[in-house]
N, C-alpha and C positions, 0 to 999 in steps of 0.2 A: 523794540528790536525790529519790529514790523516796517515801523519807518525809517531807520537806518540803512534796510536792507533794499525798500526801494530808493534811496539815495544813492547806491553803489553808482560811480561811476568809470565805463574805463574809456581812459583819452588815445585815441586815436589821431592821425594827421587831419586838422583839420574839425575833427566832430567830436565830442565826449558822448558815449551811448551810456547810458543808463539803463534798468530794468524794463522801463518802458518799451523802449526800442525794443529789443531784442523780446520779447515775454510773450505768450501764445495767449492769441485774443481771442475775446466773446461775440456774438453778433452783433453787439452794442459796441466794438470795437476798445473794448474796455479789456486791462490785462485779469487771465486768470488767475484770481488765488484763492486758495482754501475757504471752502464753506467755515473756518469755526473762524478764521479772522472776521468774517460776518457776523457771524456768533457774540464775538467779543463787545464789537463794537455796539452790537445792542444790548448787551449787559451793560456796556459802559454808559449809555446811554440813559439807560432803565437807571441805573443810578445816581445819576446827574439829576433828574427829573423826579425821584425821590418815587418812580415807581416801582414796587414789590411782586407785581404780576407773571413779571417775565420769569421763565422758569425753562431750562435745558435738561432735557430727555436724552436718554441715552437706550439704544446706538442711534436714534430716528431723533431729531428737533426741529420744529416747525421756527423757518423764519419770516420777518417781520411781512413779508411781499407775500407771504403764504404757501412759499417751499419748503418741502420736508428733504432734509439734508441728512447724511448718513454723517457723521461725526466717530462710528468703533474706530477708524485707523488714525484718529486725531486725538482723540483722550485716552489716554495710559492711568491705569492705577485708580478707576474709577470707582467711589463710594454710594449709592445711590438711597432717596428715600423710596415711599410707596409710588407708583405708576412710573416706575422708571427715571423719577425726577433725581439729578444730579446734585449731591452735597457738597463731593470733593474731588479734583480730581487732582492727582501727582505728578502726569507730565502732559506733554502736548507737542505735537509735532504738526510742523510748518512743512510746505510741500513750496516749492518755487519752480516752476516750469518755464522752461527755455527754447525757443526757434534753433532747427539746426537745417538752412531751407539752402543755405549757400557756403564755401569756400570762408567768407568774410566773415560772416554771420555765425560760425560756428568757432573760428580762433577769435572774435570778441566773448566768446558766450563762456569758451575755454576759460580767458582772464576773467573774467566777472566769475566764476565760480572760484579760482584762486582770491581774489578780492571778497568776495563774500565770507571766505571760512577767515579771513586776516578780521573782517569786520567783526564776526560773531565772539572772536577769543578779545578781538577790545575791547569789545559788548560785556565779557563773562568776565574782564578784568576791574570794571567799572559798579558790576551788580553779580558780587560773589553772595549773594543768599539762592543765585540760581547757577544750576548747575546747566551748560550748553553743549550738545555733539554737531557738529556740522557733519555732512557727507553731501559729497557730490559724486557726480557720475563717471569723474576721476578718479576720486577715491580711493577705491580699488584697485586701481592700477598703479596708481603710484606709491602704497604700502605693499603691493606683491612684489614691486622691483624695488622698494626699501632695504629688502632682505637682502640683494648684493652689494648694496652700498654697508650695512652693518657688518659684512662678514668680512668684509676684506682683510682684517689686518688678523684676523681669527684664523683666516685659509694660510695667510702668510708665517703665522704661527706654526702651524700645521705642517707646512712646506718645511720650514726649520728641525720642527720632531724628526719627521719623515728621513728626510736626507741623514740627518746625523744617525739614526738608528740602521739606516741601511747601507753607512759605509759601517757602523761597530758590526753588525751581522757578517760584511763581509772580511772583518779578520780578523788575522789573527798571529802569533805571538812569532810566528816564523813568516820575517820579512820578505822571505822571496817567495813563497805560496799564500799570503796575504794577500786580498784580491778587494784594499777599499774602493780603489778605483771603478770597479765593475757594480760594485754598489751605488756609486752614486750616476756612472753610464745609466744603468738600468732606468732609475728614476727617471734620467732627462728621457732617455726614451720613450717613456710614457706622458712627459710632458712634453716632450714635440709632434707624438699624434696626437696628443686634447687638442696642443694648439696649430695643429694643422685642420685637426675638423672645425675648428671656431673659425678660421679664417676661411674655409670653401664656407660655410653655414652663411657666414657677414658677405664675402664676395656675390653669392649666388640669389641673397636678398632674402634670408631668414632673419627673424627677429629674437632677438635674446629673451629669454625670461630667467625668474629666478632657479625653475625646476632643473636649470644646468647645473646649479648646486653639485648634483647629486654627480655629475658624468666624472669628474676628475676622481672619486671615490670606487666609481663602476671600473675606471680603467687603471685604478690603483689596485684595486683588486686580483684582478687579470692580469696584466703589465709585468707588476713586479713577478707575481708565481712562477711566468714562464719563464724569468730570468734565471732568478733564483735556483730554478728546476734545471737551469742552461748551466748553471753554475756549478750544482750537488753532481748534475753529469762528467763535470772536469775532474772533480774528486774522487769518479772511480777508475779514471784512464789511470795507467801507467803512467810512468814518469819515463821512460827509456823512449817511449815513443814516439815519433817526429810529431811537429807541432800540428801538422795538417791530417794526420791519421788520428790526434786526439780531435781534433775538431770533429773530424769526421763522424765519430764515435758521440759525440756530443750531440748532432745534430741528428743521427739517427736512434737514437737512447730519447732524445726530447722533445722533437718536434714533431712526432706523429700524433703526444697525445694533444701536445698547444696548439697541433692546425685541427684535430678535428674540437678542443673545445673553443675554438676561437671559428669556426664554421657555426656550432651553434650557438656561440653570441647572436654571429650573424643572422639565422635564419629566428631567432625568437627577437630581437629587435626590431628585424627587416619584415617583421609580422605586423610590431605595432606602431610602423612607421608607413604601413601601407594606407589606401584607403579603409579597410575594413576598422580602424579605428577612428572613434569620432570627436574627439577631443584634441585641438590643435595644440594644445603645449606638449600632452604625452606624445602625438607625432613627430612633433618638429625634435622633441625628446630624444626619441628612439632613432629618428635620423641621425642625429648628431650621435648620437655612439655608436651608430653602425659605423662611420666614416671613422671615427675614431679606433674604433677596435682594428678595422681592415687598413691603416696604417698604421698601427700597431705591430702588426704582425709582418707588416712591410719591411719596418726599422728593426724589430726583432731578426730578422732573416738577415736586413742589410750592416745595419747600421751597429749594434747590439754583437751580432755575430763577428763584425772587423773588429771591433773593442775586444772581444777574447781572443782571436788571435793574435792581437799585440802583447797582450797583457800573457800569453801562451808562450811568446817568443823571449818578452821579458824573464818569464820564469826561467827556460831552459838555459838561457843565458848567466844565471843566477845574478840577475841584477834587483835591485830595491824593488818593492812594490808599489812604494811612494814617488822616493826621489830617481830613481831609473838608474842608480850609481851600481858598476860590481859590487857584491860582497866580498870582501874578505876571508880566504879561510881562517878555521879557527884559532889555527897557530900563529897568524897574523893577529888575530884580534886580542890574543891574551896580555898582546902589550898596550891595548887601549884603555882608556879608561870605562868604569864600569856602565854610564850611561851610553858609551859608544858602542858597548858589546850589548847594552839593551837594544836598542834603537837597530842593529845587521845582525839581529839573531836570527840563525840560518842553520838548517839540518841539508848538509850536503851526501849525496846518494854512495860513493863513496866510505864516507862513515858509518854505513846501515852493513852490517853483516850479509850474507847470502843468505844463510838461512834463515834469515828475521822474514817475517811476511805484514810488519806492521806499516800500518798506512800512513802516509808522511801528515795524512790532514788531519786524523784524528785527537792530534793537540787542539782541532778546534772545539770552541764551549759545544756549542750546542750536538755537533759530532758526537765529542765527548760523552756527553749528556744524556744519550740515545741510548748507543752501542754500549755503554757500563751500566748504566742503570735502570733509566725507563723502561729500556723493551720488558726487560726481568723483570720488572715491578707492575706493571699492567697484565702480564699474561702467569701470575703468580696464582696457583688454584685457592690461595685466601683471599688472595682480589678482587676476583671475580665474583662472587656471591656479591661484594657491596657493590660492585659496578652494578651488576643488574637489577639490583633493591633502588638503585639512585634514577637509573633509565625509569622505571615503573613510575617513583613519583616524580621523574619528569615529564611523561606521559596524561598523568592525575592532574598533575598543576595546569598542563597545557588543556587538557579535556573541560577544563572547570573555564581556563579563557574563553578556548574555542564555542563553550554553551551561552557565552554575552558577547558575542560580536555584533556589532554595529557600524552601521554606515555613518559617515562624516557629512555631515550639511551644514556645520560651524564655518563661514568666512572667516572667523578667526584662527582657522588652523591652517591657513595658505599665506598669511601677511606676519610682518615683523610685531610684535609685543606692543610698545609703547606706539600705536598710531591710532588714527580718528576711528579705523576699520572697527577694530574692537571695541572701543568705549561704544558707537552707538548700536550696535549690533547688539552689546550685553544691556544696553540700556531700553534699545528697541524692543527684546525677547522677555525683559522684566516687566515693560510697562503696556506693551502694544501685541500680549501674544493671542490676547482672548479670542481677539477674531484678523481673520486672513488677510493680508492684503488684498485692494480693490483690483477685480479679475475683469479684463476687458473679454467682454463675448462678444465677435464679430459675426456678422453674417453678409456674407459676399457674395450672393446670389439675387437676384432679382425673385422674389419668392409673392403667391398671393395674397399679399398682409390682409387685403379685406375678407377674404374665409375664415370663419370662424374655425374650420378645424385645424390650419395652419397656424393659427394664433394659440390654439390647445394646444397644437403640439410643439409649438417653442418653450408655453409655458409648462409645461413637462417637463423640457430636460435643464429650468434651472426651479425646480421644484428642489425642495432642501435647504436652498440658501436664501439667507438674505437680500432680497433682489431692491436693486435700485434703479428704474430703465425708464426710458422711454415708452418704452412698452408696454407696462404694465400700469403704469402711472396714467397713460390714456385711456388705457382699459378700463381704468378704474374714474376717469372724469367721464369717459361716453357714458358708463351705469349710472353716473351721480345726472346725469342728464337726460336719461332715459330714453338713450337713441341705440338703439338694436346696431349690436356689432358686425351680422352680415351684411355689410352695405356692400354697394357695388363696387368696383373697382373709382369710377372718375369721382362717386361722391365720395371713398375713403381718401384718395387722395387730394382733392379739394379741402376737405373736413381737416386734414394735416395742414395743409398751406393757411386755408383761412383763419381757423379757428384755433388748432392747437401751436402752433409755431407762434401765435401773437398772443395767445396768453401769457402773463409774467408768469405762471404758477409752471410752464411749461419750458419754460426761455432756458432754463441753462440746459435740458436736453438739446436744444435745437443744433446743434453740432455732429450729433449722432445719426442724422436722415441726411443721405446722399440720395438725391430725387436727378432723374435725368429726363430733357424732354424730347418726344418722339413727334411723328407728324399727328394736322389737326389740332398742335394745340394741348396735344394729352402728355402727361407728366406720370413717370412710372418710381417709383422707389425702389434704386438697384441696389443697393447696401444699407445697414444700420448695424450699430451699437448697443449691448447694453452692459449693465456692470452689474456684475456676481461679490457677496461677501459671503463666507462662509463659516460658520461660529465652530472654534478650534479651540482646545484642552492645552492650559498652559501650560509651557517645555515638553506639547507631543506633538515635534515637527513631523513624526512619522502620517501625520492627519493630513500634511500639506502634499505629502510626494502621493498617497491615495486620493485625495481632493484633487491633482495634476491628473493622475492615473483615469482617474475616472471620466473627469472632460475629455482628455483625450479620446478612448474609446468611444465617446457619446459620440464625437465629432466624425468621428470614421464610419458610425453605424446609425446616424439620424439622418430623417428623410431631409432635414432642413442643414446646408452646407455651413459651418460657422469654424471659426478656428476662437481657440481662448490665447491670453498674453498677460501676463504679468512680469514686471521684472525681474520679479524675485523666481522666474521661471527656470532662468536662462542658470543661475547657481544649483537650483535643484534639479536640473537634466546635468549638469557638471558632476556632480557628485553622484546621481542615478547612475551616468555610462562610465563614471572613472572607475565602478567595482564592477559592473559588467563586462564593458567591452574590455578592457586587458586585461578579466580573468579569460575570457572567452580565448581572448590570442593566445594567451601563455599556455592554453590547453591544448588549442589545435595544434602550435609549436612543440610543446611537448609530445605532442602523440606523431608527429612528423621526424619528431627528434630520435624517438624510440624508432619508428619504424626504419628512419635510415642508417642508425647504428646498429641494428640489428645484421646489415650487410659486412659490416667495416670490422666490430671486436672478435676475437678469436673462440669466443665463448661466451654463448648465449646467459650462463650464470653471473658473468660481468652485468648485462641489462637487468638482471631480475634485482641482484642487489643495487645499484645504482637507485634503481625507481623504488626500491622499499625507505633506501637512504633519504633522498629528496626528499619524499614522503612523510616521513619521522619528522626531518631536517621543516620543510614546511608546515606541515600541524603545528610543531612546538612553537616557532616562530607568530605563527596568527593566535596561538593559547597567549604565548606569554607579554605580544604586543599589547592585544586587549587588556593584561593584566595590568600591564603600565602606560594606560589610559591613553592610547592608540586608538584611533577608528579609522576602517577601511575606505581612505579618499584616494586621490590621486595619486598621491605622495606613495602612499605606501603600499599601493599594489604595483605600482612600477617597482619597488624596492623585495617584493614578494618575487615579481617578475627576475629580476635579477637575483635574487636570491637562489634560482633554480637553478640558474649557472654557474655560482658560485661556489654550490655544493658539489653539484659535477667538478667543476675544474680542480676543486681539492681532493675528492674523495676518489673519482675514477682512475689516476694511478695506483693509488693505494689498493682497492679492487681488483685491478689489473693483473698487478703484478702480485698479488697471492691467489687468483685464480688460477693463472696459468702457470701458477709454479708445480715443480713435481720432486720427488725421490724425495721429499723430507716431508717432516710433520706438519702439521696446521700449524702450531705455537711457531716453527722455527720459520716457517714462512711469512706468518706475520709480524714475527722480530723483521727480518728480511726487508718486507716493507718498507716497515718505519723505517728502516736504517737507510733503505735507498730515498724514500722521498718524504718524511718525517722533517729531514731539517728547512727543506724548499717548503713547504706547508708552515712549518713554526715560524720562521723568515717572516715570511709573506703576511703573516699574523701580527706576529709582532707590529710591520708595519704598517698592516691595516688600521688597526686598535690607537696608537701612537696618534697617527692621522686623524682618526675620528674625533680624540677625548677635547679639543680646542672647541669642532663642532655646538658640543654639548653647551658652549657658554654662549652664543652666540641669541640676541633676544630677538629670536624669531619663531612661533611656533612651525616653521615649513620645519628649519634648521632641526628644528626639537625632531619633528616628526622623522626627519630624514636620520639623525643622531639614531633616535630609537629604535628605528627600524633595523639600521645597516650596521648597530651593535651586536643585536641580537641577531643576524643571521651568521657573523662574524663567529659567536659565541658559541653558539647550538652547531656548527659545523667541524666549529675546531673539537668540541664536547665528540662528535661522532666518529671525527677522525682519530684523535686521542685516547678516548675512551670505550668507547659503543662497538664501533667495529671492530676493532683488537681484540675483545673480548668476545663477542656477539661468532666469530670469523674460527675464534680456536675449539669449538663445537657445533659448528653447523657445516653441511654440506659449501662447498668441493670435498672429499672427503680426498686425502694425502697418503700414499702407498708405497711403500720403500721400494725401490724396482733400481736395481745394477745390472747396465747392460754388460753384455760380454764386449770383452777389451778386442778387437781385431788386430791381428799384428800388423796385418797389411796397412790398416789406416796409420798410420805415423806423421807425427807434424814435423817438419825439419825446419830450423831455426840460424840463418845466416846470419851472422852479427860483424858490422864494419865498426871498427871502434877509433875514433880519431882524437887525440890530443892538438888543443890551440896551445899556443904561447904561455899561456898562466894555464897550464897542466890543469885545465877543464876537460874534463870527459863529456863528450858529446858521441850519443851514439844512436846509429841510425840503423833500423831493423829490417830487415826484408823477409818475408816470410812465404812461406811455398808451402803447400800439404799436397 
């Protein structure tokens, strides 16, 4: 395999570069590759020659030239006899390092790393008794953007749910107050600010990743609600009233609570899209739904609002909801046939008695649905007891998740399912976790190597680990030589040049001394190397983010300046700031959120419940996440982050309007509620959930992670709205006080009414009102 892979070559105009070319050299100008390929070749060797002597130690074996070579991050699954001598081992991993010095140099090295994993699976098709993971430095990147290529025809799916369930929400069995059209308006609206923020994101020279997944979900959330909400407001106008004083009514009935919960989208996105977060995908993240959400609300105002007053004007006119044709009255229609009097079935105002007071929309389902039965059935005093037996042990189940949380350091919970990520990552973590990857300790100061107290105290602070340096490997041939380590400065640095740098026993350090020369001739050592391994408890990655933890502080509080580097660093600071810093945001947002709505609602008991709601609403979410094997990475503290809004945007009308209601009871004002904003909440539910269940099949753990999350916030919100708060609301403080004001004679409303007949004896009538 070994030879194969320096075979690789990729042809170029003119040159075929091989491994050679491109591969990071020794001082012998010889390519580097792994100590145990050295390894090998002298066991192969040893048996060729029928000699029994040679014997490999682990983690430390001496080779043939008399270097002691670290081999823990090269042997997996090691059996060992007495003194550490090696009987078996179950895998083995190859390191191939590559120059990236130029422009040219790095899109050859690009293809030779494509070319090598095509090599390796012809390699594993040829000798299936071995099992192969290739990974390159691509890798990673091209299984996190796997996951939009896998979902596409998933989302498109999704797209199909979506649309058809939210023209059936919007109607309903009476053709000219059926409003599918505005069901499916709604949608586009939300899909022309996604796809307006994608195209400023691409124009402005953002980079796409997969964590957009999530944005089209975020603004389906939102989006549809306030429609929806735009919509249940048409439902309580009058019908007598000119199209523009219904609008009117609409938009002052609904878009106080969508601009202030659509403000703080903005201001908790516009949090973790600032610098103060440190993670560029969750930035570039929160950028793109801020710009999303705020042409959202654009198209809502503009675009969204002219679609109801067509479809306003439609109505009054008693034309189709569909085909835009008159209806028929019904004396007309009784001579059609029975599908034709399905299809222009139409309750004209007219036909309604004066004293009826029934609402023309309440044939619709979900209407229906509310105002006859649920409200009565949730606020039923035998209901109540099992509602809040069921809150407790949702409380219980969530307290029992929220005691095993856990942070995410799995790579494979960011890439698509079936890619190389996974295979070597589970392969890596089974066979290579005993001890750490090899940690570069750098020291970038010019320090005085020849004092022996500066040499103590380097070896100080990697005291603990398995060390492999330069440094200490001299220390330990000056004692085999019996030459006192405080020399002076020209003869420690000579003693380096002449003696240690031409030793073989020394030579593959020799990489790691950056010597610079000054005047006279003197030669100072302004930087060096060494390498850290540190022996770690297998499947306890928590050993490596305290093993980081710990360098780091050393580094900031030792007298000698050194930074550490691994690249297994760069995932574990990933996964360290993805639960920090945008819990941190969502906090400081939250408490910015609180404090400026505290100016805006009419009553300060609207804030007290909202933040106990969230609360609830969040706990249960991070219990019941963990429950189904969720851990808090990036993914899903952005969807925790959004989740804080989600539960506002549903619950704070509902809140609202039975805080500030008066003259009736708690129960009838929380009927009241529901019935005003219960069906724009169910709506918007409906097709959220629709939307998501496609998600769930899609084989990618982000998709998983994102499904899981943005399930359960969906779930536990509608549970509070539905259930929790209706119950929770008809015994707790605002407390509700029958109070009849006295009737003033003098206040009187006086009601003009102009009443005009068209041609087909339609009544059209236009109100003018004075008090």
């Amino acid at each position: 395999l070994h030879s194969a892979v320096t075979r690789i070559q990729v042809q170029r105009p003119g040159f075929n570069y091989t491994f050679a070319h491109i591969c990071i050299l020794n001082n012998d100008k010889t390519c580097i590759v792994d100590d145990i390929v050295h390894v090998l070749e002298e066991l192969k060797a040893a048996r060729s020659s029928n000699r029994t002597n040679f014997a490999i130690t682990y983690p430390i074996t001496h080779l043939k030239d008399g270097r002691e070579v670290y081999n823990g991050h090269q042997l997996g699954g090691v059996t060992v006899h007495s003194k550490d001598r090696v009987k078996s081992a179950e895998a083995i991993q190859l390191t191939y390092y590559l120059q990236a010095i130029n422009s040219l140099n790095d899109m050859v090295a690009e293809k030779w790393e494509s070319i090598f994993c095509d090599t390796v699976e012809l390699f594993q098709k040829s000798n299936r008794k071995i099992k192969m993971y290739p990974f390159t430095s691509s890798s990673l990147k091209e299984d996190f953007q796997k996951t939009s290529r896998v979902s596409e025809r998933y989302l498109i799916t999704s797209l199909v749910l979506v649309v058809t369930l939210a023209i059936l929400c919007c109607s309903m069995q009476d053709c000219v107050r059926s409003k599918p059209w505005l069901g499916l308006l709604g949608l586009l609206t939300v899909t022309l600010a996604t796809l307006t923020a994608a195209g400023i994101i691409n124009l402005t020279g953002g980079k796409y990743n997969s964590t957009f997944l999530g944005i089209p979900f975020v603004m389906l959330g939102h989006g549809l609600y306030g429609t929806f909400e735009m919509l249940s407001s048409w439902r309580k106008t009058r019908e007598d009233q000119h199209v523009k004083e219904r609008t009117a009514a609409v938009f002052a009935d609904s878009m106080l609570s969508f601009s202030l919960t659509t403000a703080m989208y903005l201001v908790t996105f516009g949090i973790g899209a600032s610098p103060f977060t440190n993670i560029e995908a969750a930035r570039i993240f929160c950028c793109n739904s801020c710009i999303a959400i705020f042409f959202n609300y654009l198209y809502v105002l503009s675009f969204y609002g002219s679609s109801l007053v067509f479809t306003g004007y439609i109505e009054n006119n008693y034309q189709h909801s569909i085909f835009c044709r008159k209806v028929p009255k019904p004396e007309v229609l009784q001579e059609k046939p029975a599908w034709y009097r399905f299809l222009l079935t139409a309750r004209f105002s007219e036909d309604t008695d004066d004293s009826e007071e029934t609402n023309t929309y309440e044939s619709h389902l979900l209407v229906w649905f509310l105002k006859r039965y649920y409200c009565d059935w949730i606020t039923n005093t035998y209901v109540k007891p099992f509602v809040v037996l069921f809150y407790l042990v949702y409380i219980s189940f969530a307290l029992m998740g929220y005691l095993q949380v856990s942070e995410g350091s799995d790579l494979s919970n960011i890439v698509a399912t079936a890619t190389r990520t996974i295979e070597y990552t589970t392969a890596q973590q089974k066979y290579f976790s005993n001890y750490s990857p090899v940690i570069g300790f750098y020291i970038y100061e010019s320090i005085e190597y020849w004092n022996t107290s500066v040499q103590e105290d380097v070896l100080e602070y990697t005291k603990g680990f398995v060390r492999i340096s330069w440094f200490e490997s001299y220390l330990n041939y000056l004692r085999k030589l019996n030459i006192s380590t405080g020399l002076p400065k020209k003869n420690f640095t000579d003693m380096l040049r002449n003696s240690f740098l031409k030793t073989p026993q020394f030579a593959h350090f020799s990489e790691d001394i950056i010597f610079s020369k000054k005047y006279n001739n003197e030669v100072d050592v302004v930087a060096s190397r060494m390498f850290l391994v540190a022996k770690t408890m297998e499947t306890k990655r928590e050993e490596l983010y305290d093993l980081l933890e710990t360098l780091r502080k050393l580094s900031l509080t030792s007298k000698v300046k050194f930074i550490v580097f691994n690249p297994s660093f760069v995932y574990m600071d990933r996964y360290a700031s993805s639960v920090g810093a945008p819990l941190q945001n969502s906090c400081i947002s939250a408490l910015f959120l609180l404090f400026f709505s505290a100016f805006l609602v009419a009553d300060s008991l609207i804030n007290v419940w909202l933040t106990l709601t969230v609360a609830s609403v969040e706990f249960g979410v991070i219990g019941f996440m963990t429950l189904w094997k969720v851990e808090l990475d990036c993914i899903s503290v952005l969807c925790l982050i959004y989740g804080i809004n989600y539960t506002i945007d549903n619950c704070a009308p509902l809140l609202s309007t039975f805080v500030l209601g008066k003259e009736f009871t708690r129960t009838k004002w929380v009927k009241n509620a529901l019935e005003v904003h219960g069906v724009a909440i169910l709506q918007s539910y409906l097709c959220y959930i629709v939307g998501l269940i496609p998600l769930a099949a899609v084989p990618s753990n982000l998709t998983r992670t994102l499904f899981r999350c943005l399930f359960l916030i969906a779930l536990v919100t509608f549970f509070h709205c539905f259930a929790i708060l209706p119950v929770i609301l008809t015994f707790l403080p605002p407390s509700k006080k029958k109070r009849k004001e006295k009737k003033n004679p003098e206040n009187r409303e006086e009601i003009e009414c102009v009443e005009m007949v068209d041609m087909d004896s339609t009544r059209v009538v236009d109100q003018i009102t004075t008090v």
